[in-house]
N, C-alpha and C positions, 0 to 999 in steps of 0.2 A: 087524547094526546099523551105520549109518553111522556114522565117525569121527566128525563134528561134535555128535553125538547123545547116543553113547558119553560125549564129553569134558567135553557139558554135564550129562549125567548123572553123572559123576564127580565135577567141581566142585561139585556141589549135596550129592553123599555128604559128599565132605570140611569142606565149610561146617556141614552139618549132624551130622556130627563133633564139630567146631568148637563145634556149640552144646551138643550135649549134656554135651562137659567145662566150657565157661563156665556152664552152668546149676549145673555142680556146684560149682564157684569159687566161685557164689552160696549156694550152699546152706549151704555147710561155709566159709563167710566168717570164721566165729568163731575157726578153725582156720587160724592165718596158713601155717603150713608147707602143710596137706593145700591150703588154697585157692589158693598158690599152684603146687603140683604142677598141678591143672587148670586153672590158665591157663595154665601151661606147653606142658601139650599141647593145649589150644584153639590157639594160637599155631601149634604145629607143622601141626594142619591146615587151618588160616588159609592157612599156608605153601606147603601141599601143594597146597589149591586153587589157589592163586596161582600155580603152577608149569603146573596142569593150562592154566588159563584162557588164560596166557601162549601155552603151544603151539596151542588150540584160533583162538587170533588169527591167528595164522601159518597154520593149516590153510587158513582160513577165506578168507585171502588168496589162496591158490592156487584156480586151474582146477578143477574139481570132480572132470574124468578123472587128476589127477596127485597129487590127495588119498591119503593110506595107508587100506589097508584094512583092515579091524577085523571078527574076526569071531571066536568063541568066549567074548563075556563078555555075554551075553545074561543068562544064569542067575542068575550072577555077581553084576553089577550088580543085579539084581533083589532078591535074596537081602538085600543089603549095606542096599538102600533099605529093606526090610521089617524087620530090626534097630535100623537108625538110626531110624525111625519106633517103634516099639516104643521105644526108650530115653529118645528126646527126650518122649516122655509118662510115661514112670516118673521121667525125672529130678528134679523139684520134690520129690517126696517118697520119696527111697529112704533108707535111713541111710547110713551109713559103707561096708560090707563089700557093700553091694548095689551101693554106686556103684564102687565096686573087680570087682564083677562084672560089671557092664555094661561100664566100662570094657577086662576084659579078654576080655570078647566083642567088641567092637570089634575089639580091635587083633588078636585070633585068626581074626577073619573074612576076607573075600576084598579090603578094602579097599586096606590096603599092598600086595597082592599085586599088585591092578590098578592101583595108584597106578603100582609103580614100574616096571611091563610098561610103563606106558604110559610113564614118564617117560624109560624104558632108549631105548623106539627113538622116543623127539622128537628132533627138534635141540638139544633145551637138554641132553642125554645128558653128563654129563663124563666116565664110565669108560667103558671098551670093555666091564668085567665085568658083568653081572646083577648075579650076587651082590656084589659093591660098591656097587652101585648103590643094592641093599637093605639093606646094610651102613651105609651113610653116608644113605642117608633114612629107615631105621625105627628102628636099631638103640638107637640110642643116648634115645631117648623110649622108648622099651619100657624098657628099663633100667632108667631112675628111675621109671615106673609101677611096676614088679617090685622095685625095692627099698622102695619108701615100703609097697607090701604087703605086702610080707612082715614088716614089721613092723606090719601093722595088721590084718590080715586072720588069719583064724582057721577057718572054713567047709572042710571038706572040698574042695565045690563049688569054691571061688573057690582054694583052693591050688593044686588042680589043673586050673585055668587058667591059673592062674601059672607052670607046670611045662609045658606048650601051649607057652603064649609064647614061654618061655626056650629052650625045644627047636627050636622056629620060626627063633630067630634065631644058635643056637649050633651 
C-alpha cells in the first residue's frame, strides 16, 4: 500500500474512532461521568488523527521516490475499517456494557498498534523507544477506559477484554 494511502486510511480509522465514542457521549448523555469518559477518548482519537494527517502533509510534500515505504498493514487496516464500520452502526443503540464492549474491541484491535508504528517512524516521533511511544500515546486512555469498566461492566465477555487491554499495555 502506498504511504499516502495508508495515512489516509488511518486518519479516517481514527476519526471514525472518534465517532463511535462521541456517538456514545451522546447516547449515555444522561450519565455526566460515563459521557464524559467518551468524549474523552473521542478527543484522544480526534488527536491521533491529527497526528496521522499532520505527517501524511509532510509526506505529501516530498518527491514521491523519497516518500517511506509502507508495507505489511494491508490486512491490518482492513480489519480495523471492518470493526469501525460495524460499531459506528451499533452505536445509537447499544446499552451500557455493550458500548464498553465495543469500546474495548476497539482499543484491543490493530488500531493503536498502527497508529503508533506509524507515528514511531514520522518526523513528529518524540522517543527513540516503540514501546514509549505506545506507552505515552495509548496508555494512559486505555487506563481510564479499564477503570470506569471495571466498575460498570459485569459480562464475562467484556471482563475479559478488559484483561486483553490491560495485558496489551502492561
Amino acid at each position: 500500500m502506498e504511504i499516502l494511502e495508508l495515512l489516509d486510511r488511518c486518519v479516517q480509522n481514527e476519526l471514525n474512532a472518534a465517532e463511535v465514542y462521541a456517538r456514545f457521549a451522546e447516547r449515555f448523555a444522561a450519565d455526566d461521568r460515563l459521557a464524559e469518559l467518551w468524549r474523552a477518548m473521542a478527543r484522544e482519537e480526534r488527536n491521533h488523527a491529527r497526528k496521522l494527517a499532520t505527517w501524511r502533509e509532510l509526506v505529501a510534500a516530498e518527491p514521491s521516490e523519497c516518500r517511506p515505504q509502507a508495507s505489511g498493514f494491508a490486512a491490518d487496516v482492513a480489519a480495523v475499517e471492518d470493526l469501525l464500520a460495524s460499531a459506528l452502526a451499533a452505536a445509537p443503540s447499544v446499552d451500557e456494557e455493550e458500548a464498553f464492549a465495543l469500546a474495548l474491541g476497539i482499543e484491543t484491535s490493530e488500531i493503536d498498534g498502527i497508529y503508533t508504528t506509524l507515528l514511531h517512524s514520522s518526523p513528529l516521533a518524540r522517543f527513540p523507544d516503540l514501546a514509549e511511544t505506545v506507552r505515552r500515546e495509548a496508555t494512559a486512555h486505555h487506563d481510564t477506559l479499564l477503570a470506569e469498566a471495571e466498575k460498570r461492566c459485569r459480562s464475562e465477555r467484556t471482563r475479559l477484554r478488559m484483561a486483553l487491554l490491560a495485558m496489551h499495555d502492561h
